[in-house]
ZAMARGU-4260 file (C-alpha; in steps of 0.2 Angstrom, whole numbers, plus 5000, padded with zeros to 4 digits):
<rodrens>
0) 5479/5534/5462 | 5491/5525/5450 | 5485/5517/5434 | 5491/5504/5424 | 5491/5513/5408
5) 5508/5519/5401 | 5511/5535/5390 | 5519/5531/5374 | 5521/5532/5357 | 5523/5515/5353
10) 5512/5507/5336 | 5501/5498/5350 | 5499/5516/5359 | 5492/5521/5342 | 5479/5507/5336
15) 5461/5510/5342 | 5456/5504/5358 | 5442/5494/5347 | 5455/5484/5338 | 5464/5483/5354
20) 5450/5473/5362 | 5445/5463/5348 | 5461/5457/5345 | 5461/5452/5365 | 5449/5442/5363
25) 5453/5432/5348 | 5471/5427/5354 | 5462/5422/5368 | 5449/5412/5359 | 5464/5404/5346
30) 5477/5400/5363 | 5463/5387/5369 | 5461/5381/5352 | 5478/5373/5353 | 5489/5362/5366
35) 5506/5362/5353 | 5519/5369/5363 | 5526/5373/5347 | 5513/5386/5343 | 5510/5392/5362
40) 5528/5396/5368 | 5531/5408/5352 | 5515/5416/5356 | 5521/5418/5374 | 5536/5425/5367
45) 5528/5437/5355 | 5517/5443/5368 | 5530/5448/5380 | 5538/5456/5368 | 5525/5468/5362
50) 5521/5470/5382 | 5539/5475/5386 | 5541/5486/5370 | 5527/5498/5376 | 5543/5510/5384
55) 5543/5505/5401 | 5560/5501/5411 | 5559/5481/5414 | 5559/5482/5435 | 5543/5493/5434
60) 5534/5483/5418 | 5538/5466/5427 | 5529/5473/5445 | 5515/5474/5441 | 5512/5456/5435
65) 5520/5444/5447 | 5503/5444/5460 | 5496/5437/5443 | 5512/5426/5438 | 5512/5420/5454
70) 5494/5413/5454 | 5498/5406/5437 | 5513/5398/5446 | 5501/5390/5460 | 5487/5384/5447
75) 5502/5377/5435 | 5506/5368/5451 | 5491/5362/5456 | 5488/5353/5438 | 5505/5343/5438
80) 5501/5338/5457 | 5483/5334/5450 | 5485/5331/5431 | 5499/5326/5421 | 5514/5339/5417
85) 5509/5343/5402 | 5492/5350/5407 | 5502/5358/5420 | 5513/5367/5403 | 5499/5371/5392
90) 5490/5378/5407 | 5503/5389/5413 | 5508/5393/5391 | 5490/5399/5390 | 5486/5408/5406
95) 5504/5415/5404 | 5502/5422/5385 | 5484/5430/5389 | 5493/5438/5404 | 5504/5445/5395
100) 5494/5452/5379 | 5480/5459/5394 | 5495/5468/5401 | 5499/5475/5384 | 5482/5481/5378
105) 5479/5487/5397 | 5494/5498/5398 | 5492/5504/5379 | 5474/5509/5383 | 5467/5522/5392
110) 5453/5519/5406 | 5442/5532/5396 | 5446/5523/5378 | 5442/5505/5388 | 5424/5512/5394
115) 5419/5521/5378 | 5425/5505/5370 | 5415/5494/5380 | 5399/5506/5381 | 5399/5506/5362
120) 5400/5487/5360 | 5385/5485/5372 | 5376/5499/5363 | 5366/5486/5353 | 5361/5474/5369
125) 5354/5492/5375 | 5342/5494/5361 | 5337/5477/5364 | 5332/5481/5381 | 5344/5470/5390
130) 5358/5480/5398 | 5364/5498/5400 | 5377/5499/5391 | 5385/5515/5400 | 5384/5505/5416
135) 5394/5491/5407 | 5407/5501/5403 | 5408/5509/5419 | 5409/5495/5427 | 5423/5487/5417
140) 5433/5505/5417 | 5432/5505/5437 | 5439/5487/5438 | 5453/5491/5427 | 5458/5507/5435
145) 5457/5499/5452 | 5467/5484/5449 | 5484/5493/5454 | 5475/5500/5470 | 5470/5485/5476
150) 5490/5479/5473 | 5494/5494/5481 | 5483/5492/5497 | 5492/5474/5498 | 5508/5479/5496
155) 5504/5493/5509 | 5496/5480/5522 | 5512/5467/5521 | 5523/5481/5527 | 5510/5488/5538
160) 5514/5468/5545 | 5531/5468/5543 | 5533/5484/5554 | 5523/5477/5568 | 5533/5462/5567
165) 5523/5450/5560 | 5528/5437/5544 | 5517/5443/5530 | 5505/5429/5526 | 5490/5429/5514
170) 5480/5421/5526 | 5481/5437/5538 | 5484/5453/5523 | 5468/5445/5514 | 5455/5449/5528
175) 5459/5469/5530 | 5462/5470/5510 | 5446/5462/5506 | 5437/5473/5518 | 5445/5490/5514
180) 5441/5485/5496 | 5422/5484/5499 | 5423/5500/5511 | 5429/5509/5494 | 5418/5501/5483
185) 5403/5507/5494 | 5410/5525/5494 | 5413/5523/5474 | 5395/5518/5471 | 5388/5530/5483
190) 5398/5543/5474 | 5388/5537/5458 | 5373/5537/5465 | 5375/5555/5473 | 5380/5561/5453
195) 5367/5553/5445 | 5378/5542/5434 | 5372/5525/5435 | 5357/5521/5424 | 5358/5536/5415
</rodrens>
């Protein structure tokens, strides 16, 4: 099963998942706190930067992204059909930057650093009786690590179409990759169960 972290030695590869995460989330917070082009296309800069320092060769760090680039593409497209074309920049800056420093912090990070990470920052909302916290950070470490999967299966179902001798179309891949996906998120969850995992 492939995963989208990346072995390295890189000063991101180094700095605690925590920080990591924390970080994450401000640069998120501080993107959609501005709409100045002059602040959001160095940020987007600065983030691919750090994203494709991490050590990987450029064809293999830029594969994973385009599903999201593309859908960043379609919804910069929608707004300057909809909107204006500056909503249609600032929408595609932002969404673009955030892909970007997520990409970072997911290859840097480990799906074990991401669940500890997350279990402990629930931890308090568990003494408070509202949440497991372990099943929180389960739950985000299985979404991260099944992310390339799921790219997988839809790479693997296009030439699956092609072979037959059908035009690849998102309309016909999206059925059979939306159902394969639940069929394994059903034997993931039975698998819990069967271990005694969840809830624990």
């Amino acid at each position: 099963m492939r995963s989208l972290h990346v072995a390295g030695e890189s000063p991101l590869h180094r700095l605690p998942a925590t920080a990591k995460i924390a970080g994450l989330a401000l640069a998120a917070v501080l993107i959609f706190l501005t709409r100045d082009p002059r602040f959001l296309v160095p940020a987007l800069i600065l983030s691919s930067g750090l994203y494709f320092s991490l050590g990987q060769p450029i064809p293999a760090a830029i594969r994973p992204l385009r599903p999201v680039l593309a859908t960043i593409l379609l919804v910069g497209l929608f707004h300057l059909l909809l909107t204006s074309a500056e909503e249609a920049m600032v929408t595609t800056l932002r969404l673009s930057t955030l892909m970007m420093l997520g990409a970072a912090v997911t290859a840097s990070t480990t799906v074990s650093a991401f669940i500890d990470t997350i279990t402990r920052t629930a931890a308090p909302l568990e003494r408070l009786g509202l949440v497991k916290a372990a099943d929180i950070g389960l739950s985000v470490g299985l979404v991260v690590r099944f992310v390339p999967e799921i790219l997988t299966r839809y790479e693997a179902i296009r030439e699956a179409h092609r072979a037959r001798g059908i035009r690849p179309k998102v309309t016909t891949i999206l059925g059979p990759l939306i159902i394969s996906t639940l069929k394994d998120a059903d034997n993931i969850a039975a698998a819990i169960d069967a271990r005694g995992i969840r809830g624990q």
